[in-house]
C-alpha positions in Angstrom: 21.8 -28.7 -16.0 18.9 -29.2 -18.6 17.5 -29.4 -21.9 16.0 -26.0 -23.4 12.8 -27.2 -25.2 12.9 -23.6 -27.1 14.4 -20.4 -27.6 11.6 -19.1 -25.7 8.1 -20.2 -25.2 7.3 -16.8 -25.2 9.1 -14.4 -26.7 11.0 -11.4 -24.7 8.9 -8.5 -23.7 10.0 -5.5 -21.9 8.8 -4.7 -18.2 8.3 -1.9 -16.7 11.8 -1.2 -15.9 15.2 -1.6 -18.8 14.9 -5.1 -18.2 12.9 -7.9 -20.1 11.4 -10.8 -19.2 11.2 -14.3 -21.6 10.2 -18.1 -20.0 12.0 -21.1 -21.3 10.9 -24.2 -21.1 13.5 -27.1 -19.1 13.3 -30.6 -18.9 16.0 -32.7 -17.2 16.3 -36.1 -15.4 14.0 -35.0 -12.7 10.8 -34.9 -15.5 11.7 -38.4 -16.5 9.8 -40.2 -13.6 6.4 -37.9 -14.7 6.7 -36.1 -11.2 6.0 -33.2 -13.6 6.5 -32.3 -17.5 8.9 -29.8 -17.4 10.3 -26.2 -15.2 9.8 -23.0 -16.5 13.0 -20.5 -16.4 12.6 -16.6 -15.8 15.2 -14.9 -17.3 15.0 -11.2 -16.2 17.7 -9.0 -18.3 18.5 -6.5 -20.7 17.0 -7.0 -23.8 21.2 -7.7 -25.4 21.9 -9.7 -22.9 18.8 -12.3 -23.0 20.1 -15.8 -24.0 18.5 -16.9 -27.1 18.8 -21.4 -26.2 17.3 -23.5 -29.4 15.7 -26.6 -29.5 17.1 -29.5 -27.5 20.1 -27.1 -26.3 21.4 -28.1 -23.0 21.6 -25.1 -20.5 23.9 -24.8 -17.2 22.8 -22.5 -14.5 24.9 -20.9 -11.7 23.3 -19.6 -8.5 19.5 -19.3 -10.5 16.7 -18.8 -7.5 14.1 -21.4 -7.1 10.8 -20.2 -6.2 7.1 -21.8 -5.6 4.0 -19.9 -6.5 0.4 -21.6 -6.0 2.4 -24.6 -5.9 3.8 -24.3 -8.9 7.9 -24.8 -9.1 10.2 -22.8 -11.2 13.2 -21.0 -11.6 13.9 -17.4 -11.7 17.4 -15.7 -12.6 19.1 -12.8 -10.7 22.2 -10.4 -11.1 24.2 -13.4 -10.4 22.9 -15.9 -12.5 25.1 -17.1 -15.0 23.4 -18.9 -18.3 26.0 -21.3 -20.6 24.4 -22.9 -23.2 25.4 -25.7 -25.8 24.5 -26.3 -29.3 22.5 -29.8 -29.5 23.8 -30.0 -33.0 27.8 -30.0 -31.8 27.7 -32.2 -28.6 30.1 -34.9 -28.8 29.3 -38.8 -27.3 31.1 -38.8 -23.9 33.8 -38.9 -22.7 34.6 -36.3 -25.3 35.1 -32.7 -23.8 31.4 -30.2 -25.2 33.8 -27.4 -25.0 33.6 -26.6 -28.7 29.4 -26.7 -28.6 30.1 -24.1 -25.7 28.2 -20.9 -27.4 29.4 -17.4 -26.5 27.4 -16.1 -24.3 25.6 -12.1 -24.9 26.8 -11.3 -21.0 30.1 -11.0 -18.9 30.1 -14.2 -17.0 31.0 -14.2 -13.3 32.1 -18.2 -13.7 33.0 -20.4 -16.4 32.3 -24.1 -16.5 35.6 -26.1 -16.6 36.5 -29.2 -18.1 34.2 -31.7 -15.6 31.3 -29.5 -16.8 32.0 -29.9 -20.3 32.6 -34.0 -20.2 29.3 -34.0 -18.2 27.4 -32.2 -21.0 28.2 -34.9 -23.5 27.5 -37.5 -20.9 24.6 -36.0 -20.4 22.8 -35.0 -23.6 23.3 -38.5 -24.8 22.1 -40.2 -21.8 18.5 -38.6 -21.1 15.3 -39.2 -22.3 14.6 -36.6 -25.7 11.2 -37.8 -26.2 9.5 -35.4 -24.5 11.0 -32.6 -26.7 8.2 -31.6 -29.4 9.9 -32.6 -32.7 11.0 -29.1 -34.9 7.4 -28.8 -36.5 5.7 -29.2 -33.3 7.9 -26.6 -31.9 6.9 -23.9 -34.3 3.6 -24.4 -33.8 3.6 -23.9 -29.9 5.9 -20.8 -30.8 3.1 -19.9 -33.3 0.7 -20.3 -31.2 2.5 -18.3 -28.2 3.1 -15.3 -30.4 -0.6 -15.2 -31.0 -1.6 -15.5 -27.5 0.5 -12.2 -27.3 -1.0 -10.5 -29.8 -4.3 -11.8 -28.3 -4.3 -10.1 -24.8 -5.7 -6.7 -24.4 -5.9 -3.9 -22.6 -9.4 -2.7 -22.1 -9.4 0.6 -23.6 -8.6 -1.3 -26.9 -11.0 -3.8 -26.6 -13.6 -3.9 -29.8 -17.1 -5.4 -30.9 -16.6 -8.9 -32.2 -12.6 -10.3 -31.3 -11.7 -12.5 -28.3 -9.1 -11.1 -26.4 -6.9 -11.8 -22.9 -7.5 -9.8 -20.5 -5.6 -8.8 -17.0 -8.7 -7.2 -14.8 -9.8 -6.6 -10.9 -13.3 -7.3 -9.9 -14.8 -4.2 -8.9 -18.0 -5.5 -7.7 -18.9 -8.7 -5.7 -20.6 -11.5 -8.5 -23.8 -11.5 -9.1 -25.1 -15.0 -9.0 -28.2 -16.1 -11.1 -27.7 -20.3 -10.8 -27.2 -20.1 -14.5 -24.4 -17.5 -14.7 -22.3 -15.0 -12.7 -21.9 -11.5 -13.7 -18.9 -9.7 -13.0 -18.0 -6.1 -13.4 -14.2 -5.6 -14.4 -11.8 -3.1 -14.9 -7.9 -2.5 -15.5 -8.2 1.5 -15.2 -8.5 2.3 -19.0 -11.4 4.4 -20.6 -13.3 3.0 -23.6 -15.5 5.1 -25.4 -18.3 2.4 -25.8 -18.5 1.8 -21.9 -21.2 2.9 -19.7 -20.3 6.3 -18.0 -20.5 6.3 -14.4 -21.1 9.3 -13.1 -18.9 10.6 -9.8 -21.8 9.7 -7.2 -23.0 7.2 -9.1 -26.5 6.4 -10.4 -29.5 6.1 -8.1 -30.5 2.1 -7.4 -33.7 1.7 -5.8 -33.5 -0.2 -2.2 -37.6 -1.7 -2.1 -36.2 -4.8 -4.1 -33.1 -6.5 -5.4 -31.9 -5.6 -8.9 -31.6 -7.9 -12.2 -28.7 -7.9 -13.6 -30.4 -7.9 -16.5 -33.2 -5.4 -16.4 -32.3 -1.7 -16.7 -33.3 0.5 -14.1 -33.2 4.5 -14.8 -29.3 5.6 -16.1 -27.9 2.1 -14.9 -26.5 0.0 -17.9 -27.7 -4.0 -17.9 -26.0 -5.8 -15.3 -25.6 -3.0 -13.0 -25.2 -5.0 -9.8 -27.0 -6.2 -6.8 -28.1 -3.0 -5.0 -26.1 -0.8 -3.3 -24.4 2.4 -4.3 -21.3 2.2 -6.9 -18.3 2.3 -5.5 -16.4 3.2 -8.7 -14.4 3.2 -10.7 -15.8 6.4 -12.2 -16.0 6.8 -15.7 -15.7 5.0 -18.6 -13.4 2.5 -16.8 -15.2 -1.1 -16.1 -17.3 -3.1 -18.8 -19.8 -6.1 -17.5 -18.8 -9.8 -17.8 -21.4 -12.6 -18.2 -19.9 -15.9 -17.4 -21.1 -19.3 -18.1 -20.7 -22.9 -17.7 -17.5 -24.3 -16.0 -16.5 -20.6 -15.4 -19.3 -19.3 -13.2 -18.8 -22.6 -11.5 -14.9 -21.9 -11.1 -15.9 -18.7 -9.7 -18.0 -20.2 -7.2 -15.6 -22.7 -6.4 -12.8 -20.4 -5.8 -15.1 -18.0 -3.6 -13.7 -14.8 -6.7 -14.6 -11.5 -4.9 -14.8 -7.8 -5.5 -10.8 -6.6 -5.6 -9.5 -9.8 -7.0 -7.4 -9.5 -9.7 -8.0 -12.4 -13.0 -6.8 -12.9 -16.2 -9.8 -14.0 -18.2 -8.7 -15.6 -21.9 -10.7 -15.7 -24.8 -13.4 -13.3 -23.9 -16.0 -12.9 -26.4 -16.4 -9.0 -26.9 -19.8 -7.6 -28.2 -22.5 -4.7 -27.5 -25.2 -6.0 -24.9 -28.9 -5.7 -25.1 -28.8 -1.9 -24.8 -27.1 -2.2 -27.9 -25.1 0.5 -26.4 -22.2 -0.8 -24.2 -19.2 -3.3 -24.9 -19.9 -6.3 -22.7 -18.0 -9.6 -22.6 -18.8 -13.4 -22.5 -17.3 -16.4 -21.1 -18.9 -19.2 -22.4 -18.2 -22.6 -22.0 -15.8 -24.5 -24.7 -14.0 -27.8 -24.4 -9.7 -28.3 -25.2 -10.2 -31.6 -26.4 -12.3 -33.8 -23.6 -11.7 -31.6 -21.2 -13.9 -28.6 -19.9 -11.6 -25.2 -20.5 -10.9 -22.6 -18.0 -10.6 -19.1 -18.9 -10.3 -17.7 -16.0 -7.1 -17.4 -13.8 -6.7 -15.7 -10.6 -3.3 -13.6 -10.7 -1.2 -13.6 -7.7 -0.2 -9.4 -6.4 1.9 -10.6 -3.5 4.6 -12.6 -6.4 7.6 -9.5 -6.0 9.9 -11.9 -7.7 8.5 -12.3 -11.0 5.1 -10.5 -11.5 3.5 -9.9 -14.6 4.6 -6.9 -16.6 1.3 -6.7 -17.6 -0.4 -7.5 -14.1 1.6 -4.3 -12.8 0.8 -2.1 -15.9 -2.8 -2.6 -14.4 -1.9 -2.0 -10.9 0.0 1.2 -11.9 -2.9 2.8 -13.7 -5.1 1.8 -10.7 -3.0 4.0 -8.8 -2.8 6.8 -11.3 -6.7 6.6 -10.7 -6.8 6.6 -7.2 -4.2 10.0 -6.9 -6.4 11.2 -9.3 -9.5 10.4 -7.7 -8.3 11.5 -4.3 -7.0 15.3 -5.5 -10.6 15.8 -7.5 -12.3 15.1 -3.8 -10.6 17.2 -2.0 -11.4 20.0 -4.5 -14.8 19.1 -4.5 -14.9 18.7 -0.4 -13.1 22.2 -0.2 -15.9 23.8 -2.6 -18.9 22.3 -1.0 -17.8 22.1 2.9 -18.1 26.2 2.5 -21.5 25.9 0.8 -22.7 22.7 3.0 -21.3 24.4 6.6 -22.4 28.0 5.7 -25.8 28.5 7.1 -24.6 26.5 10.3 -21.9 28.9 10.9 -23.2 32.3 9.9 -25.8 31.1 12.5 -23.5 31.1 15.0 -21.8 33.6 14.6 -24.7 35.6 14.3 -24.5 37.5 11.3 -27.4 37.7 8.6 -27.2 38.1 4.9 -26.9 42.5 5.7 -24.5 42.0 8.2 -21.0 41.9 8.4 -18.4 39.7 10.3 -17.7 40.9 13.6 -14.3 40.1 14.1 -10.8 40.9 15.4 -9.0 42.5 12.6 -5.7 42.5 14.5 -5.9 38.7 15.3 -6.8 37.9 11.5 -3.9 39.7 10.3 -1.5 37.3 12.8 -3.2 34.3 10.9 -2.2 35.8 7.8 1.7 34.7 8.7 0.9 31.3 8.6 2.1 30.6 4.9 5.4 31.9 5.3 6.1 29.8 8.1 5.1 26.6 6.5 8.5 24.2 5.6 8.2 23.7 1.9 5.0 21.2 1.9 1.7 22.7 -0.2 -1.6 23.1 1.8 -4.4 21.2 0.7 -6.4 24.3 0.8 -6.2 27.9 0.7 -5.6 28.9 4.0 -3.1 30.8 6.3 -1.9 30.1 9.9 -0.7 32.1 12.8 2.7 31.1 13.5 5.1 33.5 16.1 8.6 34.5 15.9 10.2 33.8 19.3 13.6 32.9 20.3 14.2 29.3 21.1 15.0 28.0 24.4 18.3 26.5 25.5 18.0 23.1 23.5 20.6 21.1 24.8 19.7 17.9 24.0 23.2 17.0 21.8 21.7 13.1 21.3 18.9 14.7 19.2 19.2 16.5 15.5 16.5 18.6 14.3 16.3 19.2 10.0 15.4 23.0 8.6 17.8 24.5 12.1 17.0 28.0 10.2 13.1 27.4 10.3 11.6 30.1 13.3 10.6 28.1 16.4 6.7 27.7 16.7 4.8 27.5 19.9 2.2 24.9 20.5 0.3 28.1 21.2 0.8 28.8 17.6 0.2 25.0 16.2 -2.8 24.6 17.6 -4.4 28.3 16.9 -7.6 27.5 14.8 -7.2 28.8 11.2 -9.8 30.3 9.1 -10.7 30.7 5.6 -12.0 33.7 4.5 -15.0 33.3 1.7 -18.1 35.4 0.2 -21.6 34.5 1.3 -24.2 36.5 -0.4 -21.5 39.4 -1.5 -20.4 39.3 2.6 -17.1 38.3 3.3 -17.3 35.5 6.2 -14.5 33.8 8.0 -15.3 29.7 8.4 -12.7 27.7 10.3 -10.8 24.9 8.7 -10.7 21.2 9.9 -6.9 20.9 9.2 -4.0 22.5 7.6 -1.2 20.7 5.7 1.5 23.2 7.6 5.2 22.3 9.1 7.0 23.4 12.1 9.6 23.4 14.1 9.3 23.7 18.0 11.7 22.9 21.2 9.8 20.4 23.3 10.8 17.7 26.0 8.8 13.8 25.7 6.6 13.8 28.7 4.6 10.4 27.9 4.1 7.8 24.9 1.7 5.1 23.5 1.6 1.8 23.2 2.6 1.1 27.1 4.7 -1.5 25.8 7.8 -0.9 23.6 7.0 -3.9 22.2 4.0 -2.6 20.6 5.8 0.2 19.1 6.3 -2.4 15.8 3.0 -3.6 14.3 2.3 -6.1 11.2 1.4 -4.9 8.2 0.0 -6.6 5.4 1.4 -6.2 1.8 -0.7 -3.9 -0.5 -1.4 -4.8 -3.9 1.0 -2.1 -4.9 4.0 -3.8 -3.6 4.9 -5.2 -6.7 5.6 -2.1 -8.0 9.5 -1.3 -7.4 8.7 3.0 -7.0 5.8 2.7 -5.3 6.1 4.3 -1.7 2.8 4.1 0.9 1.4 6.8 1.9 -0.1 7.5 5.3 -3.8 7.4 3.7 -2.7 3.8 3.1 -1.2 2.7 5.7 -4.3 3.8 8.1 -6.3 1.6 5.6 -4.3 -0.9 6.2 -3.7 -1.0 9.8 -7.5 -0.7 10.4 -8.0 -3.7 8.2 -7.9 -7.6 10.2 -4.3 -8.8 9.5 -4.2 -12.3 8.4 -1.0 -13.8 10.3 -0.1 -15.6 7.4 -0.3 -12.8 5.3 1.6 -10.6 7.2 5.1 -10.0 5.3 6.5 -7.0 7.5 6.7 -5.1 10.2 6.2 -1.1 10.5 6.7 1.3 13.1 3.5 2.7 14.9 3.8 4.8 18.0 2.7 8.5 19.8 4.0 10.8 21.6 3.1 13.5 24.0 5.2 16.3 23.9 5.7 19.6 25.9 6.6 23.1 24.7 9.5 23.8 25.8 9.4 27.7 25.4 5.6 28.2 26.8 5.1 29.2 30.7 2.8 27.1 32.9 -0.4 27.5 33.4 -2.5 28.2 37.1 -2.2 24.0 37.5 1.7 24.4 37.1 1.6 22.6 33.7 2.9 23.2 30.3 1.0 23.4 26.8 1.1 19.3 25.3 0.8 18.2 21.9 0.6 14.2 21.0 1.9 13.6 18.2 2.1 10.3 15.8 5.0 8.7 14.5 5.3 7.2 11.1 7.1 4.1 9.9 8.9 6.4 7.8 9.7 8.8 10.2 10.7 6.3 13.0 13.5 4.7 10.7 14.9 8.4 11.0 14.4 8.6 14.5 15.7 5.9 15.5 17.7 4.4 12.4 16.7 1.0 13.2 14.3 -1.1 11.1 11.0 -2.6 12.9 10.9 -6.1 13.6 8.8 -8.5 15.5 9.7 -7.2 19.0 7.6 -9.8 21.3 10.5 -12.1 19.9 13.6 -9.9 18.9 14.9 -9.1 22.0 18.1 -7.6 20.3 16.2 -4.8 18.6 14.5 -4.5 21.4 17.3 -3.3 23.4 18.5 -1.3 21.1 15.2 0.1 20.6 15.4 1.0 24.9 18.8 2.4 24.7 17.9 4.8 21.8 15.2 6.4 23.3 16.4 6.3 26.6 19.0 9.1 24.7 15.5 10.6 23.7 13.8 10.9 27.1 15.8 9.6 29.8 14.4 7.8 32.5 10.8 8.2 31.4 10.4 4.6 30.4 11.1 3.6 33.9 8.8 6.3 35.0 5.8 5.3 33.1 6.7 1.7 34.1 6.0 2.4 37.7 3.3 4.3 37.0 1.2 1.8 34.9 2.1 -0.6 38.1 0.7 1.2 40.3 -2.4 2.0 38.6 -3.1 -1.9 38.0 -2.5 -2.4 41.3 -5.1 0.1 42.4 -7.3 -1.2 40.7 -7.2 -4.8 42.0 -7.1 -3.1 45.4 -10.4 -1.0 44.2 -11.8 -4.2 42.9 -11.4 -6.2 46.2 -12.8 -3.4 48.4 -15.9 -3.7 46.2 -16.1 -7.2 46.7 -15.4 -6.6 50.8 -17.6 -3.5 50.9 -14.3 -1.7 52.1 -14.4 2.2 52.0 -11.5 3.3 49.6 -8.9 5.0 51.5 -6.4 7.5 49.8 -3.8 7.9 52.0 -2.6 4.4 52.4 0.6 3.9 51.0 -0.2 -0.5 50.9 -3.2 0.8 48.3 -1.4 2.5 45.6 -1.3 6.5 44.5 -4.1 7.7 43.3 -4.4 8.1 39.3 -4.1 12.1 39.7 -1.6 11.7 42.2 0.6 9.1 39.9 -0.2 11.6 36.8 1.5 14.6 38.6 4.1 12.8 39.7 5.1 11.0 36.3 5.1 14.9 34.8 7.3 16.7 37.2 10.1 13.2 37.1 10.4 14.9 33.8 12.2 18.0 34.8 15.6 16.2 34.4 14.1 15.6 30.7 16.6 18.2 28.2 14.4 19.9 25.7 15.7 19.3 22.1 14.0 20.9 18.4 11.7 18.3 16.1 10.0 18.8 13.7 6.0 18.6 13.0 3.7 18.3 10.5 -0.2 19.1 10.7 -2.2 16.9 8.6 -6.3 15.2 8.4 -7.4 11.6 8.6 -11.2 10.7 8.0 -12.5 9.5 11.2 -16.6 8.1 11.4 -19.0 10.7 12.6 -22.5 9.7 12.7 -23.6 13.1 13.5 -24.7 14.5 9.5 -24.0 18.1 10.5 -20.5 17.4 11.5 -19.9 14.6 8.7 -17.5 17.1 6.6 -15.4 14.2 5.2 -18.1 12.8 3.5 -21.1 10.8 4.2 -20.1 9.2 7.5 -16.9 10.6 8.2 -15.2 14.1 9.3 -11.7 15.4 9.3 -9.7 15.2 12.5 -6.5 16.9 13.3 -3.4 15.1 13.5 0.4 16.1 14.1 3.1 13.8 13.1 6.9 14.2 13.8 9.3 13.7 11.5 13.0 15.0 10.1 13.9 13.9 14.0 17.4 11.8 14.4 18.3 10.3 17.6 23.1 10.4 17.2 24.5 7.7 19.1 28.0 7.9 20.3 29.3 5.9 17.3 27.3 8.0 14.7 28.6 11.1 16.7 32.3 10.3 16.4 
């Protein structure tokens, strides 16, 4: 129960969603001790159903959520918050009943105060300590003031020569420190006109000496940065920030780096020394003895209440990375051909008068492969070899396979090179593609797995910046950036499923060695909740998922767990019988059964335990990551990196008997 100091301190504004957002301003008998001035309230709601309190009103909340952000305490409202509020003006002296300054509310309550509530209102408005409530004048100057400071914050694209405006921004390059001032380069993702243009690869910056952040150097606007190449964003999309004073100081102080996200208030907008770019300017300004800060460090990981305007920014950072993703892969299919053509017309051996020598019947086979894909797009032009054949007797009933009407591939078939067929010099050349984005469906049996340890199969994950954002779904591009990345244990939020496995063909005869075609494939977290339908948890310490986890996939691949189990045993054990026999200058011997089985042996063996193994259908999906490549003439991902292969499973589902029945 406490006193409203306003109807809002800001006034509602809409999120991203149907709902809107307003903060009021509490004070009860908590604030009376100065522990602190007041609490702020979050009321999330449609925009007729926001409560509209007035000054001095006393509010009762039911079931509201308290929360703690960068130590700061306040309250936040759900779907089961219920707000009652009393006029100020109609509140009796106890013991009389407040029931008549009880104002109907804009929402369908879930429960009512009753009449201890209401005698405890009057007790209590007459009772507490008012003078901390701004007086009516006061109040509609803070009100004033707040509808200002909305009109005041900007989104970059609108920004103009000579205001001062709030701004929500990310730090796209590390500070540049000059003693006397730090410059930043900023961006939310808008275009201005009057910005410098970066161009896609960015301008050239010469590596025999640092560069001034204020000396222009070729293309580069002022400010430019410290050296390096720019990493983006491209465009018109980030402006340069001098700071000054107290600010460059907070920055140093709070160690700001490239990818944080700020809110810098009262930036002075104005051209630069080219005369030809919007810059900004903090600069240092005092609120009465006190040194100001304008800058704010905005918080991505707050899912509760986040800033409709903090996740405006996010989503057009996203926009711009989709964006930015599907222009490089048209520019990487366009220029891999041109960059890769001499290489492979060399060897291949044909010259600009010849023409490709190649198997006519085997390219028209590889001409199939788009009417076989599933329903996903390739990411380039391209066709794949894909056979009919009949499946194999799948009896595996613990295992359900999506698309039952899709023709059963081979991993014959799957792994078949493709080729795309271009025009060098007027000649039509075949060049083979790193990957296709193509889907299958093939009858296999699980003949090994990574991690060793089901217990690795769950890994932490930290929480992107995109979290906040209630439709945003990860992608695999990001959780491989993410999972290469150093988790912080105290930033680790959740858990994910991460695992391989290696599986057989089913339908393809043995080879000379007695062994069947294999395929590894890599299991999402996505794809893993189907599998399994069990969420990932901390397995070192849940020891009920865990099991459940076991029993699943013992349905999946029967005793191979156990298997593999043994197996791993006996290889450590080899090893420390390898390791003393080195130390005792022992010869190795292979036939005694104290020393272990041999690796090759323990490998054959774990592959024929598997006979017992029933084949059942899955579903896979052919895809590229970027790997590092340090070899130039194979880097065709990009300077320093190449496309690898990958297959992933998925529309897989492991039936239990309950589920079953």
């Amino acid at each position: 129960m406490s006193l409203a100091l306003s109807e809002t301190s800001n006034p509602p504004a809409q999120t991203r969603r149907s709902d809107w957002k307003c903060e009021v301003c509490l004070y009860d008998r908590y604030t009376e001790d100065g522990s602190f001035d007041s609490i702020t309230l979050n009321v999330f709601r449609p925009q007729n159903e926001m409560p509209a309190p007035g000054l001095g009103d006393v509010i009762v909340l039911l079931q509201a959520k308290f929360q703690s952000h960068n130590d700061v305490l306040s309250l936040v409202t759900h779907w089961k918050t219920d707000i009652h509020l009393y006029s100020a003006s109609q509140i009796p002296r106890p013991p009389e009943s407040a029931l008549k300054a009880l104002r109907p509310g804009p929402k369908k309550t879930t429960h009512n105060p009753g009449q201890p509530i209401h005698e405890y209102v009057s007790f209590f408005y007459h009772s507490v300590d008012k003078s901390c409530i701004p007086s009516e004048v006061e109040f509609q100057h803070i009100k004033a003031k707040s509808i200002t400071a909305n009109e005041k914050f900007k989104v970059l694209k609108d920004v103009q020569m000579d205001t001062y405006v709030d701004v929500i921004v990310q730090l796209v390059r590390q500070p540049y420190d000059t003693a006397d001032r730090i410059t930043l380069w900023i961006s939310d993702f808008s275009e201005n006109d009057s910005f410098f243009h970066f161009a896609w690869k960015g301008p050239a910056i010469r590596a025999d000496k640092p560069v001034d952040p204020h000396e222009s150097e070729y293309d580069m606007p002022y400010g430019a940065g410290s050296g390096g190449e720019w990493k983006g964003p491209f465009g018109k999309r980030s402006m340069q920030v001098t700071c000054y004073d107290q600010h460059a100081a907070y920055i140093r102080d709070q160690k700001l780096s490239m990818g944080s996200w700020v809110m810098l208030r009262n930036l002075h907008i104005k051209y630069g020394r080219n005369a030809a770019n919007l810059e900004g300017f903090l600069r240092g300004e005092r609120n009465d003895s006190d040194l100001k800060i304008n800058i704010t460090q905005m918080d991505t990981t707050d899912t509760e209440s986040p800033d409709p305007r903090l996740k405006e920014a996010l989503r057009r950072k996203l926009a711009y990375e989709k964006l930015k993703q599907a222009e490089t892969q048209e520019i990487f299919n366009a220029s891999w051909a041109g960059k890769k053509r001499k290489s492979d017309l060399a060897e291949m051996g044909i010259t600009s008068s010849d023409k490709p020598k190649r198997n006519k019947n085997k390219n028209k086979n590889k001409n199939k492969a788009k009417k076989k894909s599933m329903g996903h797009e390739e990411s380039v032009t391209s066709s794949a070899a894909v056979s009919t054949i009949s499946s194999t007797n799948v009896n595996n009933s613990n295992v359900k396979c999506d698309y039952e009407n899709k023709t059963i591939s081979t991993f014959e078939d799957i792994l078949d090179p493709i080729y795309l067929k271009t025009k060098v010099n007027d000649q039509e050349v075949e060049l083979q593609l790193p990957f296709v984005n193509l889907n299958y469906r093939a009858d296999v049996r699980i003949i090994n797995f990574m991690p060793h340890d089901l217990r690795d199969f769950a890994q932490p994950k930290k929480i992107s910046e995109y979290a906040i954002l209630s439709d945003y779904e990860e992608s695999d591009a990001d959780s491989d950036e993410e999972r290469r990345s150093t988790a912080d244990p105290d930033e680790v939020r959740q858990w994910e499923w991460r695992f391989f496995l290696e599986l057989e063909d089913a339908n393809s005869p043995k080879d000379q060695g007695g062994k069947k075609k294999t395929l590894w494939v890599a299991v999402n977290n996505f794809s893993a909740q189907c599998l399994l339908n069990l969420d990932a948890s901390d397995l070192h310490q849940d020891d009920d998922n865990l099991d459940i986890l076991r029993d699943r996939l013992f349905l999946l691949w029967g005793e191979l767990e156990e298997k593999k189990s043994i197996g791993e045993a006996n290889k450590r054990r080899a090893a420390r019988v390898a390791l003393a026999n080195t130390a005792t200058n022992r010869p190795p011997s292979h036939s005694s059964d104290d020393e272990g089985t041999a690796p090759q042996q323990q490998e054959i063996e774990l592959r024929s335990s598997q006979i017992s193994n029933l084949p059942f259908s899955c579903c896979i999906r052919q895809y590229g990551v970027k790997v590092g490549e340090e070899d130039p003439a194979k880097a065709d991902a990009g300077e320093g990196k190449r496309w690898q292969r990958m297959f992933g499973l998925f529309g897989t589902k492991i039936v239990t008997h309950q589920q079953a029945a």
